[in-house]
Backbone and ligand atoms as CSV (ligand in chain L), in Angstrom:
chain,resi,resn,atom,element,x,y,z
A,1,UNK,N,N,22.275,13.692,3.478
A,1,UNK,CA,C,21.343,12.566,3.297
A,1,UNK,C,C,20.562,12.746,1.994
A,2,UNK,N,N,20.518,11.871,0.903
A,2,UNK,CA,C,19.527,11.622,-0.358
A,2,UNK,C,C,18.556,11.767,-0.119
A,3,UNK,N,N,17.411,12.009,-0.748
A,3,UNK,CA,C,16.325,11.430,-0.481
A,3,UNK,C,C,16.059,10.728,-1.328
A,4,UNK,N,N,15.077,9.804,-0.487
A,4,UNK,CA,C,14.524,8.422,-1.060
A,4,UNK,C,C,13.715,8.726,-2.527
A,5,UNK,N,N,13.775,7.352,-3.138
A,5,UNK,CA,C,12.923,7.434,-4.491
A,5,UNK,C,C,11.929,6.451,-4.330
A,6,UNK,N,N,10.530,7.000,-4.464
A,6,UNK,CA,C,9.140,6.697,-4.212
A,6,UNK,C,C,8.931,5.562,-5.384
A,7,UNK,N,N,8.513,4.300,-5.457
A,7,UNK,CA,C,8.362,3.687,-6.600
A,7,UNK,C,C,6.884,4.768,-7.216
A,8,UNK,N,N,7.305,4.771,-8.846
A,8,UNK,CA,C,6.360,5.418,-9.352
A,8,UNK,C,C,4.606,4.645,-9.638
A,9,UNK,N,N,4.708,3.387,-8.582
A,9,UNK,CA,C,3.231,3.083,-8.849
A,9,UNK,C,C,3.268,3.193,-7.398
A,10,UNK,N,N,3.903,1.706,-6.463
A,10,UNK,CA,C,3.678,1.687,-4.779
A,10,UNK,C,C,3.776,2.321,-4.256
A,11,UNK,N,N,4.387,3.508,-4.621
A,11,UNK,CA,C,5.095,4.469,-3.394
A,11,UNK,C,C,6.284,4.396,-2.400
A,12,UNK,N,N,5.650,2.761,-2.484
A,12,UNK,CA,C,7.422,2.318,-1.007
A,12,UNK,C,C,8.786,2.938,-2.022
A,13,UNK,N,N,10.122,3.101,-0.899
A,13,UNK,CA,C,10.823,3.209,-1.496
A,13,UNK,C,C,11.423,2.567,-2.239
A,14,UNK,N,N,12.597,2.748,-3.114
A,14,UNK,CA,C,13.098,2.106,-4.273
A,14,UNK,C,C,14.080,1.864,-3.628
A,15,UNK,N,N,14.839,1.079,-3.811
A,15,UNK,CA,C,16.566,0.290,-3.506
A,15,UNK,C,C,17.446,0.412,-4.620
A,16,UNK,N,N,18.438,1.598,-4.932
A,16,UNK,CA,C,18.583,2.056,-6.143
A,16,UNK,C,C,20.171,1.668,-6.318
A,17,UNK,N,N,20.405,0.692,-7.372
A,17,UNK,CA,C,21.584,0.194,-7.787
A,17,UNK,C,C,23.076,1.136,-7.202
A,18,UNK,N,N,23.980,0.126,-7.055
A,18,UNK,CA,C,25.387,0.974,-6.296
A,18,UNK,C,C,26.134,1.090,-7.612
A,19,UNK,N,N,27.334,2.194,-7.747
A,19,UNK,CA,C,27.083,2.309,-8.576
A,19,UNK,C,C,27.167,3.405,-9.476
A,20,UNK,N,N,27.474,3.481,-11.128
A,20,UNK,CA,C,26.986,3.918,-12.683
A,20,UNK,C,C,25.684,3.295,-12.588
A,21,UNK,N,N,24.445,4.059,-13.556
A,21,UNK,CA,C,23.409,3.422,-14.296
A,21,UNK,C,C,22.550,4.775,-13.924
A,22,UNK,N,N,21.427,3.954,-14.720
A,22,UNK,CA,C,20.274,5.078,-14.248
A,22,UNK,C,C,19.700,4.930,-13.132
A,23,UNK,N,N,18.816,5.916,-12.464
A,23,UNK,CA,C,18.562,5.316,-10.816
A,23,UNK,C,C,17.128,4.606,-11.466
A,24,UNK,N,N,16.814,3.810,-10.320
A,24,UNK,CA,C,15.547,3.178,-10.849
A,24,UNK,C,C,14.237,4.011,-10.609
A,25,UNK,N,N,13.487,3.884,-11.132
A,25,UNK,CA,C,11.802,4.454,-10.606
A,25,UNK,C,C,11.114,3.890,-10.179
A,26,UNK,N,N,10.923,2.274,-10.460
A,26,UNK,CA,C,10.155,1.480,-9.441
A,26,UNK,C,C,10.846,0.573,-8.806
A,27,UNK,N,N,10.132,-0.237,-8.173
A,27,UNK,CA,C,10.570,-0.915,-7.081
A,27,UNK,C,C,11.013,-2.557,-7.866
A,28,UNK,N,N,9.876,-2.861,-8.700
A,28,UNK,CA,C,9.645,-4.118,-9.342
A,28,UNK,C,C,9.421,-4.074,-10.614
A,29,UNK,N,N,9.678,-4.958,-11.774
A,29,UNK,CA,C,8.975,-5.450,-12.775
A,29,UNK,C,C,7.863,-4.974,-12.817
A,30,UNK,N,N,7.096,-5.803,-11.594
A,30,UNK,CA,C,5.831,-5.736,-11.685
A,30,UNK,C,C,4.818,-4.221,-11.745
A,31,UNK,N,N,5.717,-3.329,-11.026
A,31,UNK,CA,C,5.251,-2.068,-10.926
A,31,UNK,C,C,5.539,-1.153,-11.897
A,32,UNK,N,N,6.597,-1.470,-12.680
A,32,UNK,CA,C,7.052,-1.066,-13.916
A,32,UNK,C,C,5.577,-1.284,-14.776
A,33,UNK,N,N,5.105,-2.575,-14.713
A,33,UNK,CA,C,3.928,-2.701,-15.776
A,33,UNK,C,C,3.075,-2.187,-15.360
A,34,UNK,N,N,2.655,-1.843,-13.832
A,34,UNK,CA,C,1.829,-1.985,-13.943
A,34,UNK,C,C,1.186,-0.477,-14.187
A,35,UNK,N,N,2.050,0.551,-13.681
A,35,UNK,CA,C,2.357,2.217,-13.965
A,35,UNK,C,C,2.180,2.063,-15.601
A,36,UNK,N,N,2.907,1.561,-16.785
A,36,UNK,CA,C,2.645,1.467,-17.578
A,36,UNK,C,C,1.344,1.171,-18.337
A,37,UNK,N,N,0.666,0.318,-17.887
A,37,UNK,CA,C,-0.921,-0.531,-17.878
A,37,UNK,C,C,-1.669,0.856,-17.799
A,38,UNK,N,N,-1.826,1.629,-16.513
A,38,UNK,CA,C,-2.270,2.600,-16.178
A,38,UNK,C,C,-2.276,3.794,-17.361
A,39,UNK,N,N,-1.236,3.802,-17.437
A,39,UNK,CA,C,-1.575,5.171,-17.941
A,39,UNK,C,C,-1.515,5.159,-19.705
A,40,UNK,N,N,-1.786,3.278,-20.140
A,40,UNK,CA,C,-2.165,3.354,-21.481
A,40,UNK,C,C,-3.699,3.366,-21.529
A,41,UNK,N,N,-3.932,3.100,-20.444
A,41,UNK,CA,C,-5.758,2.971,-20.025
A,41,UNK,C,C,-6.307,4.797,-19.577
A,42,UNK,N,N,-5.500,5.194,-19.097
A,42,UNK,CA,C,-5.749,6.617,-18.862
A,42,UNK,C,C,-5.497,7.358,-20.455
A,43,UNK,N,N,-4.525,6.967,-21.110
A,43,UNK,CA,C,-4.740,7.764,-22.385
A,43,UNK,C,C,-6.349,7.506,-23.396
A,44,UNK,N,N,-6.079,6.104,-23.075
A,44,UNK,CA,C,-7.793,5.574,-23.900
A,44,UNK,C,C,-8.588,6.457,-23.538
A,45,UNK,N,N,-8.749,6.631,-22.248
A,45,UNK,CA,C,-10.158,6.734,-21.648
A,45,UNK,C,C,-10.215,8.686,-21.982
A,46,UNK,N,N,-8.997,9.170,-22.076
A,46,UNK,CA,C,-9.165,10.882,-21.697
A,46,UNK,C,C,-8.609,11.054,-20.725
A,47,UNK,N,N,-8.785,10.524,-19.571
A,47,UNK,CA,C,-8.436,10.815,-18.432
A,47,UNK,C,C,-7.366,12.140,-18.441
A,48,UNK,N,N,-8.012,12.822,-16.877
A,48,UNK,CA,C,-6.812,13.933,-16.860
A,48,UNK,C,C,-5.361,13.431,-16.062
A,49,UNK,N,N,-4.549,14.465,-16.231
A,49,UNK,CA,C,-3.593,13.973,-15.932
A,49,UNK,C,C,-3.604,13.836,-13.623
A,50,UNK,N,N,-3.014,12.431,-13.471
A,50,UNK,CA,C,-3.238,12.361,-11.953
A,50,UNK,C,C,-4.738,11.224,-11.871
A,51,UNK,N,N,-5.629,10.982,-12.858
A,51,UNK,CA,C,-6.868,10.372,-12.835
A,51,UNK,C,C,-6.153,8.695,-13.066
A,52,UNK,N,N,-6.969,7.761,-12.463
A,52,UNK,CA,C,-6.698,6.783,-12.831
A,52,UNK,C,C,-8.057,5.569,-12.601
A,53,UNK,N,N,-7.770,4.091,-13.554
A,53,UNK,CA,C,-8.644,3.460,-13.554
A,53,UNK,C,C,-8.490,2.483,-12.399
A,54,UNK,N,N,-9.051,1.993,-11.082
A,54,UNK,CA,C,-8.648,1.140,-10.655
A,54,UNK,C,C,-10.194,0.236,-10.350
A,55,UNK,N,N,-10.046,-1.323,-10.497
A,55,UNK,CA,C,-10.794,-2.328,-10.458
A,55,UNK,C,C,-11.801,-2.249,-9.271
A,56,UNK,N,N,-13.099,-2.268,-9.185
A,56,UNK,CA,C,-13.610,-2.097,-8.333
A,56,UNK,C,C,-13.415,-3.250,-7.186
A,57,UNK,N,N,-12.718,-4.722,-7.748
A,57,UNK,CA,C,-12.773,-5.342,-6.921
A,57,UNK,C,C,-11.313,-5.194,-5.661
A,58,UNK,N,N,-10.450,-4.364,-6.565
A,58,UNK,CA,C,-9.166,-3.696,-5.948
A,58,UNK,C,C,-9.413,-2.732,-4.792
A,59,UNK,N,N,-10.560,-2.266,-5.167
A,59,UNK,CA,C,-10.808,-0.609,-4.532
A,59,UNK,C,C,-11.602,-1.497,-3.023
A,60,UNK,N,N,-12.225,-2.772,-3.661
A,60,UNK,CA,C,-13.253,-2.499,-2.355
A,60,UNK,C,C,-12.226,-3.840,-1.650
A,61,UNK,N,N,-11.676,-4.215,-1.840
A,61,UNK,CA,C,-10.489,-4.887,-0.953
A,61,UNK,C,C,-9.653,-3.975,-0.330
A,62,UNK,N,N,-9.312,-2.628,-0.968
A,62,UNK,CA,C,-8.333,-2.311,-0.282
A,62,UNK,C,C,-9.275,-0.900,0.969
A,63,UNK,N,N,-10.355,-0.835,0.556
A,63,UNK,CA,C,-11.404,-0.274,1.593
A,63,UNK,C,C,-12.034,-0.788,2.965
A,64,UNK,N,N,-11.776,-1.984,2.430
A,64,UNK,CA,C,-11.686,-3.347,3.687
A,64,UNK,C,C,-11.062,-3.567,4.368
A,65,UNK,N,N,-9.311,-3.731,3.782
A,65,UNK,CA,C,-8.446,-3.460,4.722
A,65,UNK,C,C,-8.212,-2.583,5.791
A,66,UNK,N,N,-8.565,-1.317,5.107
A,66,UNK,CA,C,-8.925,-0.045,5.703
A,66,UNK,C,C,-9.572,0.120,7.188
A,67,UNK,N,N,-10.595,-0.632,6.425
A,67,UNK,CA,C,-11.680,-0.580,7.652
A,67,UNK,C,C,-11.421,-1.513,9.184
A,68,UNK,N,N,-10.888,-2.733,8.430
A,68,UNK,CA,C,-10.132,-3.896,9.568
A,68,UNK,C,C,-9.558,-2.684,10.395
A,69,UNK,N,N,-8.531,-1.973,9.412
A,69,UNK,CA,C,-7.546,-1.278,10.491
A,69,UNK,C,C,-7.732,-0.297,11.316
A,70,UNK,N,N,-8.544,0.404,11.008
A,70,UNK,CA,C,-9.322,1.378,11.641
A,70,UNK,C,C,-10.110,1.180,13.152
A,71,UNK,N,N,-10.934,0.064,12.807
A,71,UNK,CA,C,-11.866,-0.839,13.701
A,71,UNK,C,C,-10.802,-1.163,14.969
A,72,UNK,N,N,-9.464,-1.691,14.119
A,72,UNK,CA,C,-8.541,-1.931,15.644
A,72,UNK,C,C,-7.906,-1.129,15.941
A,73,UNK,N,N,-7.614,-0.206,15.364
A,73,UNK,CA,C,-7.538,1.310,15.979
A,73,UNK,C,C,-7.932,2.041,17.059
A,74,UNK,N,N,-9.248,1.967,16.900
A,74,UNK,CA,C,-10.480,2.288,17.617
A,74,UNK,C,C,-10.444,1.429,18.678
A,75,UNK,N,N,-10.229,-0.073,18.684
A,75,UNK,CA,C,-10.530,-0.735,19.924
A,75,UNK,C,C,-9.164,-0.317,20.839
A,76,UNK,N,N,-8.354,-0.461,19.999
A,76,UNK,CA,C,-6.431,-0.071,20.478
A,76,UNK,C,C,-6.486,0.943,21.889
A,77,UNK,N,N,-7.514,2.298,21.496
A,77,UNK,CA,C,-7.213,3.432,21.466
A,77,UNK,C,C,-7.909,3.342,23.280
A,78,UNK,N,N,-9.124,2.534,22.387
A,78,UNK,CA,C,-10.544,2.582,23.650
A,78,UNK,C,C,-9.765,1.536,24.888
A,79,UNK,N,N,-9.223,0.482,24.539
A,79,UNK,CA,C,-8.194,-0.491,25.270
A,79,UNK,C,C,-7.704,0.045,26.531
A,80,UNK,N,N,-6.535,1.171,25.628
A,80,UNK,CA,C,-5.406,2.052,26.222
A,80,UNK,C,C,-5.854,3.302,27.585
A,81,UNK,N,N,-7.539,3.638,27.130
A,81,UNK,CA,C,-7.781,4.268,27.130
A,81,UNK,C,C,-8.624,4.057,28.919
A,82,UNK,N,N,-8.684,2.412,28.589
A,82,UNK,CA,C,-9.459,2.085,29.901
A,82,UNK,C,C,-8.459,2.100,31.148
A,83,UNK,N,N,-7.231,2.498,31.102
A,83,UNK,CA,C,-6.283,2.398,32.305
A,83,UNK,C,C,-5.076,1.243,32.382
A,84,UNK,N,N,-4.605,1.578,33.504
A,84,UNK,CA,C,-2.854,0.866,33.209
A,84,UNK,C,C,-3.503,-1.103,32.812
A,85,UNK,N,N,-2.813,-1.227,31.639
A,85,UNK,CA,C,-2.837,-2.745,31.128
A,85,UNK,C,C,-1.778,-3.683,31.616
A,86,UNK,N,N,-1.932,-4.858,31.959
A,86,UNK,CA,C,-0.678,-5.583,31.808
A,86,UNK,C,C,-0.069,-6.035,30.696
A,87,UNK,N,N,1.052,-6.156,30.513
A,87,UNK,CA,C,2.012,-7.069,29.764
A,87,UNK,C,C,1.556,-7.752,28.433
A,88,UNK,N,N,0.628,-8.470,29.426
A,88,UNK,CA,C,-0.347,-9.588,28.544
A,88,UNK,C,C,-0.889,-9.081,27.945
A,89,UNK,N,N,-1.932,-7.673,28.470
A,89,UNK,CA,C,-2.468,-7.081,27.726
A,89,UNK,C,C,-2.565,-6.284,26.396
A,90,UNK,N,N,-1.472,-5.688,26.567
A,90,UNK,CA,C,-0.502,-4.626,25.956
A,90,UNK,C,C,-0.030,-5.614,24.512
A,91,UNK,N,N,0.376,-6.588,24.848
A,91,UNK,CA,C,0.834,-7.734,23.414
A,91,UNK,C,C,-0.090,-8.471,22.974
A,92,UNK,N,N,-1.719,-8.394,23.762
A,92,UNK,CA,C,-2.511,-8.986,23.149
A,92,UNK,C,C,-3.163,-7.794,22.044
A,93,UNK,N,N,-2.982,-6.132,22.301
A,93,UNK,CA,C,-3.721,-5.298,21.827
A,93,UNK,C,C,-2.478,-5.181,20.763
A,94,UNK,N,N,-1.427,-5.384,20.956
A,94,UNK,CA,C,-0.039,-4.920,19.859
A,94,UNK,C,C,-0.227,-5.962,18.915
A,95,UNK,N,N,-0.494,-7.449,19.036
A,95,UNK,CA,C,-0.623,-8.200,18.161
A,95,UNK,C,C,-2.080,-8.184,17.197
A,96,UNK,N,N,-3.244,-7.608,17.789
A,96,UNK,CA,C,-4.345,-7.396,17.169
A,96,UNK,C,C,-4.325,-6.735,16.216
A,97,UNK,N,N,-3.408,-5.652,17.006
A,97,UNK,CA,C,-2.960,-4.276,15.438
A,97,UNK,C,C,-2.210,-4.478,14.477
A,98,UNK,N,N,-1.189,-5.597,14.601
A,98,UNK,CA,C,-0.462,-5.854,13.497
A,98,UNK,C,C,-0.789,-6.777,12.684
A,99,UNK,N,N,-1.761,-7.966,13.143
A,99,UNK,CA,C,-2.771,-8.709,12.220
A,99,UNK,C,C,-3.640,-7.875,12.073
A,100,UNK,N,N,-3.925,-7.137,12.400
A,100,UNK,CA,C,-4.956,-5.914,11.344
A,100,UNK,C,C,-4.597,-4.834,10.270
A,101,UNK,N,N,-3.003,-4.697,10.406
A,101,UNK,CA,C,-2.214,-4.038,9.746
A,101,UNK,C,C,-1.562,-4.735,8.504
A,102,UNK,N,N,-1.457,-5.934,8.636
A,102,UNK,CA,C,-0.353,-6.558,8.070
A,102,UNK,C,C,-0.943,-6.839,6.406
A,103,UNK,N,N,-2.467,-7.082,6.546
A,103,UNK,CA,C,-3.027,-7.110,5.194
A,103,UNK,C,C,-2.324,-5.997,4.003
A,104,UNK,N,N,-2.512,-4.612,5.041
A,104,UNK,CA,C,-2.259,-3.584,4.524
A,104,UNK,C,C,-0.795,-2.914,3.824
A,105,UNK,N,N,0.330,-3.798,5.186
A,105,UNK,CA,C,1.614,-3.758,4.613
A,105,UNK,C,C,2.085,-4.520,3.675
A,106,UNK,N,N,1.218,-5.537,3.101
A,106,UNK,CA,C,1.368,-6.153,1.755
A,106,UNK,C,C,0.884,-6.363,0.431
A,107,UNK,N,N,-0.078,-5.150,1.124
A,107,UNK,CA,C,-1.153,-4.173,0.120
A,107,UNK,C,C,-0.381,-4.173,-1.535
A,108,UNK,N,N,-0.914,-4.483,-2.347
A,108,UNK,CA,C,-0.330,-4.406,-3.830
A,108,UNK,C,C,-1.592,-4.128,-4.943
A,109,UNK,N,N,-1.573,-2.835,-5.349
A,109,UNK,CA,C,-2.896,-2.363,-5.715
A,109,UNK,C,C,-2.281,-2.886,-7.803
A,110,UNK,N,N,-3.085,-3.667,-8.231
A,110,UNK,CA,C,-2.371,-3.619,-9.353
A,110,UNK,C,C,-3.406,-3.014,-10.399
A,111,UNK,N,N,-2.897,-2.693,-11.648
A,111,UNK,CA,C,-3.586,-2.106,-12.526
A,111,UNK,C,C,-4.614,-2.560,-13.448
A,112,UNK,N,N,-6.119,-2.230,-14.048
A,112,UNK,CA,C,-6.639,-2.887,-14.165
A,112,UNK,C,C,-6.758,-3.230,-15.975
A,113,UNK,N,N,-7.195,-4.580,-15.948
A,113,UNK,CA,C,-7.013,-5.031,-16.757
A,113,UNK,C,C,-5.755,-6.185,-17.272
A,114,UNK,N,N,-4.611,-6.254,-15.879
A,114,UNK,CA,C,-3.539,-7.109,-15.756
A,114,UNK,C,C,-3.815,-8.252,-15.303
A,115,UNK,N,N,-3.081,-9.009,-15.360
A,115,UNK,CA,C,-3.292,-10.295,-14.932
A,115,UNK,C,C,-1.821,-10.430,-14.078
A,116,UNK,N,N,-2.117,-11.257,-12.669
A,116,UNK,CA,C,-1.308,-11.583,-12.281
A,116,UNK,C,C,-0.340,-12.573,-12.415
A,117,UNK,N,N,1.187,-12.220,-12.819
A,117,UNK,CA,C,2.224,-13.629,-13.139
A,117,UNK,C,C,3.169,-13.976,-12.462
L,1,ZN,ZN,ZN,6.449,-0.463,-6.468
């Protein structure tokens, strides 16, 4: 078994051409720039290597998400926790978590100073 290739900004994995070529490093275009963006802003600034600039309005969206998910975590846990659920129950607490999750699985942290196209 290979192992997978991490896009070098998202992390998700890469889907890497069948095949001659080079393997890919990111996932997208978009992550191509935006790894790039980064670390012409990290050379400006000094930055050490691993440091990066990200938008405060990025950071506190994706701290939010966070927190959504956490919060239903916590209720998930406390839910589960109160004794045998029904059916109903069980898909009302499974669907809470995945609209609390789902922000997160489409999470796209981009680099700052880009504009989205
Ligand atoms: Zn990516």
């Amino acid at each position: 078994m290979t192992k997978d290739t991490r896009c070098g900004w998202c992390r998700r994995v890469v889907d890497q051409p069948t095949g001659r070529g080079r393997p890919r490093k990111f996932c997208s275009q978009r992550c191509r720039q935006w790894h790039w963006v980064s670390q012409q802003r990290a050379r400006e600034l000094n930055l050490a290597e691993g440091e990066l600039v990200v938008a405060r309005t990025e950071l506190d969206a994706l701290h939010d998400a966070l927190y959504v998910l956490a919060c239903a975590v916590d209720d998930t846990v406390n839910d589960l926790a109160g004794g045998a659920a029904t059916k109903e129950e069980l898909k009302r607490m499974l669907d809470w978590l995945i609209e609390s999750a789902m922000p997160l699985r489409n999470y796209e942290l981009s680099a700052p100073g880009t504009t989205d196209d």
